[in-house]
FINUPA-921342 format. One record per residue (C-alpha): residue in three letters; residue number from 0; y, z, x. Coordinates in nm, 4 decimals. Layout:
BEGIN
Ala | NUM | Y | Z | X
...
***
This chain:
BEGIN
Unk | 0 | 3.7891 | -4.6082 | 12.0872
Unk | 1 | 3.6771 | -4.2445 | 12.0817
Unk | 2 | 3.9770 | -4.0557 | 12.2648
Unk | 3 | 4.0014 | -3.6820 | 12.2667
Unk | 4 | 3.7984 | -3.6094 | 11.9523
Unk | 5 | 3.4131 | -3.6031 | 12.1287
Unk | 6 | 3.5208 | -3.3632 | 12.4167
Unk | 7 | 3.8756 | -3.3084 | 12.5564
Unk | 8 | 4.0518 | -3.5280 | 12.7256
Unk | 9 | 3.7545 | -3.7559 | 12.7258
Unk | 10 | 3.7366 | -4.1406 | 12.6525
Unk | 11 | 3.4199 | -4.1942 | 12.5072
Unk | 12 | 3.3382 | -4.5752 | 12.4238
Unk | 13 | 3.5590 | -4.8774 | 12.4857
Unk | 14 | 3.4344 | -5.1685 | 12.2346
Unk | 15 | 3.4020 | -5.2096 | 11.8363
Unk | 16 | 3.0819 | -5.0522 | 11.8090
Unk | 17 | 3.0258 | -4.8879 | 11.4836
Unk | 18 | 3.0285 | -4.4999 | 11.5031
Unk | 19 | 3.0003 | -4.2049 | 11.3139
Unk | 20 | 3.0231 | -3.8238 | 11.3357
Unk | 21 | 2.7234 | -3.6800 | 11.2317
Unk | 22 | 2.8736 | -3.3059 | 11.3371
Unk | 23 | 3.1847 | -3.2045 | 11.5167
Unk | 24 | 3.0087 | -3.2765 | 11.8676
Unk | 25 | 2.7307 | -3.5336 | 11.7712
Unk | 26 | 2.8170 | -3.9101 | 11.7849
Unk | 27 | 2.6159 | -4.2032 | 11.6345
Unk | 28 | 2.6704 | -4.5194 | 11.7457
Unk | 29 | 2.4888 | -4.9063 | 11.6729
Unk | 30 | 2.5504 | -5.1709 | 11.8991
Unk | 31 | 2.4359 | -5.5020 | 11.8490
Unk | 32 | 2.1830 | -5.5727 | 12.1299
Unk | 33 | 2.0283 | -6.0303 | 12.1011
Unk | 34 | 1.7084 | -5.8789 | 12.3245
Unk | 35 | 1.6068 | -5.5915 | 12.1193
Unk | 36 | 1.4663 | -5.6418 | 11.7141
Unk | 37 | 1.7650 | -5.4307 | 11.5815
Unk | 38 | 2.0815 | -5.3044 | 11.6698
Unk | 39 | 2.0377 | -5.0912 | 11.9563
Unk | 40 | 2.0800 | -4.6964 | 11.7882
Unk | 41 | 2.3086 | -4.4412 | 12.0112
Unk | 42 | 2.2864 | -4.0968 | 11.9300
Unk | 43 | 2.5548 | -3.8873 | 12.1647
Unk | 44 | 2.6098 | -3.5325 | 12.2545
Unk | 45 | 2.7690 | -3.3583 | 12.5202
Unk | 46 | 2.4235 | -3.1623 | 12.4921
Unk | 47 | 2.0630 | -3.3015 | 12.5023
Unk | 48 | 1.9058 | -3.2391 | 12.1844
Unk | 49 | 1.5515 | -3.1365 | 12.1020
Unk | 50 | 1.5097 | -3.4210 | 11.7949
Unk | 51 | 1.7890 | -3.6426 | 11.6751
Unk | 52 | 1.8598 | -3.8917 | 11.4049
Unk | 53 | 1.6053 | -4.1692 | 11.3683
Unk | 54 | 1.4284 | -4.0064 | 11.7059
Unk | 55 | 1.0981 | -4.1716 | 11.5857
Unk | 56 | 1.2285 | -4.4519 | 11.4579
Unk | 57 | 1.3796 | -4.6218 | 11.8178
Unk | 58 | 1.7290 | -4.4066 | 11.8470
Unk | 59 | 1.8217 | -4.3156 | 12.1621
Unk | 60 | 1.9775 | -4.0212 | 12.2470
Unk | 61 | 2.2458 | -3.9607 | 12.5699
Unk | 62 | 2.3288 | -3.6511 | 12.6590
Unk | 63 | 2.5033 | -3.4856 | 12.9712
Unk | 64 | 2.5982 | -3.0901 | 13.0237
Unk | 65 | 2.2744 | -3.0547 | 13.2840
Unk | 66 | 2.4182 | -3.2080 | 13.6408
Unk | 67 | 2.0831 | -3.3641 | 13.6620
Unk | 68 | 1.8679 | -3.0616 | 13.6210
Unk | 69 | 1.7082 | -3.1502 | 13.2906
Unk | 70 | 1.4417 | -3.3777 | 13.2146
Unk | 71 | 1.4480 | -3.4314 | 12.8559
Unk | 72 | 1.0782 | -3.4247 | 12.7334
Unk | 73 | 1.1150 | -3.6471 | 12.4755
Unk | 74 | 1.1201 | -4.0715 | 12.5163
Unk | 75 | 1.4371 | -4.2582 | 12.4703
Unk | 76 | 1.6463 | -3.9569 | 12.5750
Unk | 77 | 1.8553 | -4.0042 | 12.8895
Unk | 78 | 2.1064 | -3.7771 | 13.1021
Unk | 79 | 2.4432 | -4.0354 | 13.1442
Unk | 80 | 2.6452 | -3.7703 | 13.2932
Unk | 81 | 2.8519 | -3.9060 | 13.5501
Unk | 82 | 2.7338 | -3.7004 | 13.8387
Unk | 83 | 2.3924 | -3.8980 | 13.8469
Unk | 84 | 2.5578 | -4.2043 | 13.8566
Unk | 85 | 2.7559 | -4.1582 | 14.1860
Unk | 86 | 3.0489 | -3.9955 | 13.9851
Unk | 87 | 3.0793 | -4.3635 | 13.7522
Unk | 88 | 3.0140 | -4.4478 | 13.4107
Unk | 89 | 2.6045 | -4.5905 | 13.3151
Unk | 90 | 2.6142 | -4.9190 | 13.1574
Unk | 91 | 2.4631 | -4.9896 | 12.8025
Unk | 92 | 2.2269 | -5.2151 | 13.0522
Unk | 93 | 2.1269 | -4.9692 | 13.2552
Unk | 94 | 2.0466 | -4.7206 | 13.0012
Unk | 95 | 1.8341 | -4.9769 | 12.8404
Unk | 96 | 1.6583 | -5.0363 | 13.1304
Unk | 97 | 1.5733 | -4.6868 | 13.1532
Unk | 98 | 1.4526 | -4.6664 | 12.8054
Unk | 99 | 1.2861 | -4.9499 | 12.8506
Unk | 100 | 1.0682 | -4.8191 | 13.1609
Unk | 101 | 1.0344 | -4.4439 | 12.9697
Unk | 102 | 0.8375 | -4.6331 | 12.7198
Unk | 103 | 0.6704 | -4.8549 | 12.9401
Unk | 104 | 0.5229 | -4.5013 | 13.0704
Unk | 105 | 0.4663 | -4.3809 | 12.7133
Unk | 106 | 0.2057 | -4.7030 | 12.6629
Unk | 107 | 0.0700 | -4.6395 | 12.9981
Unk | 108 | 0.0319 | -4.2432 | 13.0241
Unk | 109 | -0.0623 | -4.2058 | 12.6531
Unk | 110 | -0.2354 | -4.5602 | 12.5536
Unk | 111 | 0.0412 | -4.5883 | 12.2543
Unk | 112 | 0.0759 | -4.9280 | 12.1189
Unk | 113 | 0.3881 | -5.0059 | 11.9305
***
């Protein structure tokens, strides 16, 4: 567990998912995902953040800080602050999902193949 050390009086991630600081405020985190071809990437910050580790290379990045006023422009970026989530944590499988439909979109809207 993450306690205190990501933001005040905060409890960041409850599991044994490999993590480390990549600055004071900037968390990576794998998790090991069956579905996906590697271990799902994390990159946290309190902040969204224009380009992040591995941000071409299937990272995603969660942020917060914006109350749900903040699109992020980029794909596999997505706001997990509580207050769009009815005031509750977002689930690893709802983030996913998410990701999942953002590039959906990205195939559709820009004829990408992966």
């Amino acid at each position: 567990r993450l306690v205190g050390r990501f933001w005040p009086k905060s409890e960041l991630v409850k599991a044994n998912e490999n993590y480390t600081f990549i600055e004071d405020s900037i968390v990576e985190i794998t998790i090991p995902d069956e579905e996906l071809e590697q271990d799902a990437r994390l990159i946290l910050c309190h902040y969204p953040i224009a380009r992040w580790n591995a941000s071409y290379h299937g990272s995603w990045h969660l942020f917060g800080h914006t109350h749900g006023a903040y699109i992020h422009p980029e794909f596999n970026a997505v706001d997990v602050g509580v207050d769009n989530w009815d005031f509750e944590p977002i689930s690893y499988k709802k983030v996913k999902e998410i990701i999942t439909l953002q590039n959906i979109n990205k195939i559709y809207e820009y004829g990408i193949k992966q």
